[in-house]
N, C-alpha and C positions, 0 to 999 in steps of 0.2 A: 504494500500500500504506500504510494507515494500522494503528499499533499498536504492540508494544512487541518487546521483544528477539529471539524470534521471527520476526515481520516484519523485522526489520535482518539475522534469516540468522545469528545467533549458534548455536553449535552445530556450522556447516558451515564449518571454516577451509578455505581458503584462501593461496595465498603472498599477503602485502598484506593481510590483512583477511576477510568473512566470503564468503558468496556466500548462502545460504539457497534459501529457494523462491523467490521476488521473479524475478529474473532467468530461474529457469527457466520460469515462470507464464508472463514476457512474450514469449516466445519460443516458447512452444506459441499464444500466442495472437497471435503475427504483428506484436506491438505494434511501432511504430514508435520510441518512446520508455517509459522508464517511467519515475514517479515516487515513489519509495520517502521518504516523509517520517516513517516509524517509526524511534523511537528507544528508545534500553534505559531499561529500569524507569519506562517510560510509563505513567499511570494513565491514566481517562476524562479527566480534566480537560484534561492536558497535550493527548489526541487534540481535544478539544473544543475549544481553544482554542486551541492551536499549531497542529496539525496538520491539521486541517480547514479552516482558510484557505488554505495552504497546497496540501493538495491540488486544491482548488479552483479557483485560477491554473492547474494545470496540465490543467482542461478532461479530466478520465478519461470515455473509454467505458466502461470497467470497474472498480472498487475492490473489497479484498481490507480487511476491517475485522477485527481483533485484538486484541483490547481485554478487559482485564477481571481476570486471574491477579492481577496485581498489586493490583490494589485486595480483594481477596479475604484478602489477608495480611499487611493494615494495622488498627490498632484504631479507628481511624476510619470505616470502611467505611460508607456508607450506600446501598445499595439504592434508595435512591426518589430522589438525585440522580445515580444509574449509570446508571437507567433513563430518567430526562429528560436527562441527557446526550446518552447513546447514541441514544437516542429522533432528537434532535437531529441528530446525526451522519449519521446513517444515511439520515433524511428531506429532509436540503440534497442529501446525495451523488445519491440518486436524483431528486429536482428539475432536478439538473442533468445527467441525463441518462445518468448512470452505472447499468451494471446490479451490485446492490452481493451481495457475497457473506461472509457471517460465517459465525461458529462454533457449536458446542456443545460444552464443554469435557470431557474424560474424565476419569474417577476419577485425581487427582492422585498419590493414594497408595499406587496400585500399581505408577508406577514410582519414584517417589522415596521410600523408606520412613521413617514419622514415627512416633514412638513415640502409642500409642493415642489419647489425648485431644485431640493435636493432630491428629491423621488423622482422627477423626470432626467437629472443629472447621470442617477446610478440606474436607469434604465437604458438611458442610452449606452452607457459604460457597458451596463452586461449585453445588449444588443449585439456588441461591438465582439465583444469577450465571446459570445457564442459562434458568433461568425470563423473568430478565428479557431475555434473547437471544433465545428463542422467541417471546417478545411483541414486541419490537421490529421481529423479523423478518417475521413475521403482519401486523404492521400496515402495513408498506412492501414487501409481496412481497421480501422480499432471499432469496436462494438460504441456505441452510447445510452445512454440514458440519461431520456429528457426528462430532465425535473419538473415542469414546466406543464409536461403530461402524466406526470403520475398520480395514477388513482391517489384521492386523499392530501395530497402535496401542499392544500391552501388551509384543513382542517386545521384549529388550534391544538388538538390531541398531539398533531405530528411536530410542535415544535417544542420546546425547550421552555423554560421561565424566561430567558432573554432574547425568543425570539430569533435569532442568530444563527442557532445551533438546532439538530435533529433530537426532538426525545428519544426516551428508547423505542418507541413504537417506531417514529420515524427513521431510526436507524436499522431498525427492522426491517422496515418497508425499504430504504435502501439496498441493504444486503440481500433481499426476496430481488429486487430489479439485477440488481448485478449478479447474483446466481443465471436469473434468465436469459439476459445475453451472454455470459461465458455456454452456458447449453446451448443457446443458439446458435455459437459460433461453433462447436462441436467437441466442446470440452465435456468433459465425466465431471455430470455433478448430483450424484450418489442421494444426497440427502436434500430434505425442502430447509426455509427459513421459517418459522414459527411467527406467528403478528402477534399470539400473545405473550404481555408483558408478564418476567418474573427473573427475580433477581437485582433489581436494580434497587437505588437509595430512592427513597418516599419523600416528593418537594412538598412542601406544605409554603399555606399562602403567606408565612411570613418569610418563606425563602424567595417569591417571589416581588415583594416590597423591600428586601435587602438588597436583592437583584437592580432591581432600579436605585436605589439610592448610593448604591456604591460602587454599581458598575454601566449601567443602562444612561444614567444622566454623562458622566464624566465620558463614557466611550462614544457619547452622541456631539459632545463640545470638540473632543480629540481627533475624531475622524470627521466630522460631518464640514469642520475647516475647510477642510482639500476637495470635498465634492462644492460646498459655495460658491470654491475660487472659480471651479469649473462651468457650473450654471451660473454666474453671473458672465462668464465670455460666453456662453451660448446666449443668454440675454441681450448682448451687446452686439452678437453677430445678424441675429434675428433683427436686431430696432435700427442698426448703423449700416451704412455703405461699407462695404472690403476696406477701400483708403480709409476710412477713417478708424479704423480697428487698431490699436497697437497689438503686435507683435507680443503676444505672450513668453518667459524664459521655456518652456517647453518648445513652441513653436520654432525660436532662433536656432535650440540645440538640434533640432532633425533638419532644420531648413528647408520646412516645406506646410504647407495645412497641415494641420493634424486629421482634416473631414475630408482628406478630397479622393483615399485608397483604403483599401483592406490592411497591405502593408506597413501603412502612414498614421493610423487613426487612433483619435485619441481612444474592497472586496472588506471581512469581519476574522477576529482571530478565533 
């Protein structure tokens, strides 16, 4: 499992720590071992470079690739080094023999709610994000699953206290989708995924009012900065003529629109 907090199972406690989909994924699919090398608030780079070696050593029949939220809700964000990253990723992992399965991201904003500017910001972001997952994935036959379409995907059951993150149902329901495309691609997967919950830590509603006050407020000040920056230049582009637009520091670094390619164009731990 490469990717970020997600992939680590965050969302699904656990006594000890998380559990996620990871563990249930490996055990519908008879795995002898798994290797979980995802870590929280991973962008591509850290998958591309930490974590891609890494997986590697451990020789995967299968890979589960999750990548991308995160660089989606940074002001830095560039699209056409996401896409040669992941590009990257995706095309060692299947080289070496892995049958590799990614994502398609679902409208962020319907379960975690962002005041407007910033909710049409991180949509167009993940619009963008998807685009270069479907091409990635096109180019190295990798399996997907669209979030986006998964039965239950928008239900409050399926998410977390912060919204962010998959509950254990919803990590469930992941690992049930990613069993079925590794079977459809024609991988042996011996055993089903269970939707029902057991095993996991009991959130009560004062975990979810802690949630917000100590982490829900501060990671909405922290992150929601950099998506602003962004929807106030889509703002500017929409009401202004081209010449009168400055030149954003992102836009001088690539020298060129950020909107005008797949390549060129302009995520949660």
């Amino acid at each position: 499992m490469l990717g970020d907090s997600v992939a680590v199972g965050m969302g699904d406690p656990v006594p000890g720590g998380w559990r996620g989909f990871a563990p249930l994924l490996a055990e519908a699919l008879g795995a002898a071992e798994l290797a979980n090398v995802g870590s929280s608030g991973a962008r591509i780079g850290a998958v591309h470079d930490a974590q891609l070696p890494a997986a590697l050593r451990a020789a995967p029949d299968a890979a589960v690739v999750m990548v991308g939220m995160n660089d989606t809700m940074r002001s830095d964000f560039d699209a056409g080094r996401l896409r040669q990253q992941l590009n990257d990723v995706v095309r060692a992992l299947a080289a070496a023999g892995a049958v590799v399965v990614t994502i398609r991201y679902h409208d962020h904003g319907r379960v975690f709610r962002l005041p407007g500017p910033l909710r049409k910001a991180l949509a167009r972001r993940i619009d963008e994000l998807n685009r270069i997952l479907d091409a990635v994935a096109a180019e190295h036959a990798a399996a997907v699953v669209d979030l986006d379409r998964l039965p239950g995907a928008y239900h409050p059951a399926t998410w977390s206290v912060d919204r962010l993150h998959p509950s254990e149902l919803g990590h469930r329901m992941l690992a049930a989708a990613f069993a079925d495309r590794f079977a459809a691609a024609g991988l042996a997967v011996p055993a089903t995924v269970s939707l029902e919950c057991s095993g996991g830590a009991r959130v009560s509603g004062f975990d979810h009012l802690r949630w917000l006050l100590a982490k829900g407020v501060p990671w909405l000040f922290g992150r929601g900065h950099h998506l602003l920056r962004y929807s106030l230049k889509i703002l500017l582009r929409a009401a202004l003529p081209p010449h009168r637009i400055p030149p954003s520091t992102e836009d001088s670094k690539r020298g060129a629109n950020p909107e005008k390619t797949l390549g060129n164009v302009a995520a949660p731990d």
